[in-house]
N, C-alpha and C positions, 0 to 999 in steps of 0.2 A: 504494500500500500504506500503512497506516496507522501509523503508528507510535508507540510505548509506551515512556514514561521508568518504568523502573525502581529505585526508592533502598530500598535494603538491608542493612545494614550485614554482614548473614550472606552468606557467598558464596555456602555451596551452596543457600541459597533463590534468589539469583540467579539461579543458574547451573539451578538445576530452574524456573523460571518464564521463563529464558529458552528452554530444550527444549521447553517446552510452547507456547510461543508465537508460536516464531518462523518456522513452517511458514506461519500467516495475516499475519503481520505484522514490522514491520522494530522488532528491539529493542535500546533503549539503556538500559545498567542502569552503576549505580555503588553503590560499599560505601560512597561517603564521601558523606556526608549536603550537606557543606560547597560540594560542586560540582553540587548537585541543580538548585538556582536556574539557575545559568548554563547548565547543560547544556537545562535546559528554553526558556531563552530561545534556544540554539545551535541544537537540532535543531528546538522547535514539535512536539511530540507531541500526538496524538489526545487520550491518556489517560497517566493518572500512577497507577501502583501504588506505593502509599508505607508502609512498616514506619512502627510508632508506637516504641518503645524502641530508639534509637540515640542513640551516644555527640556530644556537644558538640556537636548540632542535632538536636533531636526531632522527628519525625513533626507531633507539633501545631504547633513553630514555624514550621515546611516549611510545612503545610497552611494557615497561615496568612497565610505570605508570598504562597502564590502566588495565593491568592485578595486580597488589594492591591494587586497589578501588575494593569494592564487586560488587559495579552496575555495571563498566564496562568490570569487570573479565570473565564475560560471553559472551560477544561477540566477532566474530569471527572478526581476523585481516586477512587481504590479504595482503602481502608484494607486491610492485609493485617498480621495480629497476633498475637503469643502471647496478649496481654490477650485477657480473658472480654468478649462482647460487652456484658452487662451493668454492666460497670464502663462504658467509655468511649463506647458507639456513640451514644448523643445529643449526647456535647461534641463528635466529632467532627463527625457532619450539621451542629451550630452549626456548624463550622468548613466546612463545607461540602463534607465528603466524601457520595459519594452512595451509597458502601455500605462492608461491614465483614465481612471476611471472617478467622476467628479458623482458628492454625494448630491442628494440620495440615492442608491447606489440602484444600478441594474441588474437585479440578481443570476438572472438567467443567463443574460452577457458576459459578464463577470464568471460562469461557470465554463460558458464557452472557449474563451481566452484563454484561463487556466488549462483546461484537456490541451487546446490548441497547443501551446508553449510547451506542457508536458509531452507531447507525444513530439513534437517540434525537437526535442533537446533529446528524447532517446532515440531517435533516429538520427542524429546525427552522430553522438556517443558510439552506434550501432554502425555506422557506414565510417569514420574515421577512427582509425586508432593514436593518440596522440601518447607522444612520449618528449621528455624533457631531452633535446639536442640543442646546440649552441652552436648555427652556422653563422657565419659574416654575410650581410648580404648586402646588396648595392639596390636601391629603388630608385624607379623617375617617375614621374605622373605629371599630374596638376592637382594643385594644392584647392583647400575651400576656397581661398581669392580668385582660380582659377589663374596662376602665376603656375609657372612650371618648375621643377623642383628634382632634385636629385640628394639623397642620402646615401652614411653608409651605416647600418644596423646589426644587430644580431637579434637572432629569434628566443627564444625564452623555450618554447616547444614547439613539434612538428607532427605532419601526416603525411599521407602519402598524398593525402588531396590540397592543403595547405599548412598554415604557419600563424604564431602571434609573435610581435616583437613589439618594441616602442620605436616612434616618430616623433620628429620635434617638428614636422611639419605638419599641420591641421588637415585632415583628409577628411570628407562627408562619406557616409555609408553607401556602397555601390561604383565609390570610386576604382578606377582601375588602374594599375602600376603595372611597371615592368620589371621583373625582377632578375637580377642576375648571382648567382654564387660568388662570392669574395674568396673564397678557403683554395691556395696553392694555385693562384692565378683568378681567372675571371671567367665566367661560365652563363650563356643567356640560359634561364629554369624556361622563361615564360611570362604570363600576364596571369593578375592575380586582382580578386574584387576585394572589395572591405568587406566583411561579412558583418563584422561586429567592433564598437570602439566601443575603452573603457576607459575611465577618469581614473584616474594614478595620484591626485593628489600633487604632481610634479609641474613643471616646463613642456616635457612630452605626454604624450597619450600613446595607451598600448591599446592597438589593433589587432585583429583576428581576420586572416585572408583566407582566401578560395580559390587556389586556377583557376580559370577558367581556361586555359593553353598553357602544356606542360610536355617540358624534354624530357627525355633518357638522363638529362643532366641532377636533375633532382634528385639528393641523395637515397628518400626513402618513397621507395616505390608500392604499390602494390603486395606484389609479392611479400616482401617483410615487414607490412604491417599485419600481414595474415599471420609470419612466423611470430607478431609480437603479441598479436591480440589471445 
């Protein structure tokens, strides 16, 4: 069963999102914003429904942390809020939430979203094997100003299908780069999307890419993500 951190600072929205929820899945909610980190590191939830306006840790700075920790950087936040989606729903996707649900809330929506993203995230678990490598890598694209741009990186982890590393240059999601190998010379891989940007807290942002056009030159192919998986 999947399981869902809930941070709230309102009880009865807890306690109505945990009625709603907890027939599909196993829920852990807290009013105190302060024990959200840990609880997320304790239980390893699927998904994080997270209030943006709470007292002496906000929503943003949550959202923020837990996209910096590697364990937590992969799971999917749901914003759930009094705010108008037009004020905040872009800082937040920055931040890396992947949707934004304004109260009173839609319950049925809101359950759709969740499956969607769950099944969204074991499927790709299920189709890429990622494992922590440290290639050099050389990127060109154009940046969010649309200026064009050239970097040189290293990856944090890989697949056979793609990669995440950090950027000091601002990319939008869907952006496409070129990517070349640095390690013992220089080597074109291919073209690569943004699939996913996270907030780091830093100067740069770490990105999550996709070939979309891929050599022989790519170190981990096919083949031994099978032997890895």
């Amino acid at each position: 069963m999947h399981k869902i951190l809930i941070v709230d600072d309102d009880k009865a929205m807890c306690d109505l999102l945990r009625a709603c929820l907890s027939e599909g899945y196993e829920v852990i909610d807290t009013v105190d914003p302060e024990q959200a980190l840990g609880l997320a590191l304790e239980h390893k939830p699927d998904a994080i429904l997270l209030d943006l306006m709470m007292p002496k840790f906000s929503g943003f700075e949550l959202c923020q942390s837990f996209r910096s920790l590697s364990y937590t950087s992969t799971i999917p936040i749901l914003v759930i809020t009094g705010e108008t989606e037009a004020k905040y729903k872009d800082h937040c996707a920055n931040l890396g939430a992947v949707a934004y649900f304004e109260k009173p809330l839609k319950l049925d929506e809101l359950r759709r979203r969740l499956t969607m993203e769950l099944q969204s995230k074991r499927s790709e678990q299920r189709a890429h094997v990622r494992v922590r490598m440290r290639f050099a890598l050389r990127l060109r694209g154009t940046d969010a100003s649309e200026k064009a741009f050239e970097e040189i990186t290293t990856t944090e982890n890989v697949s056979a299908e793609g990669f995440m590393c950090n950027c000091m240059s601002s990319l939008v999601k869907d952006a496409i780069v070129e990517v070349i190998l640095s390690s013992r010379g220089e080597h074109y891989v291919g073209r690569a999307r943004v699939v996913r940007k996270e907030s780091s807290g830093t100067p740069w942002q770490r990105y999550g890419f996709q070939f979309v056009e891929k050599t022989s030159a790519w170190p981990l192919q096919e083949k031994s993500a099978i032997l890895l998986s």
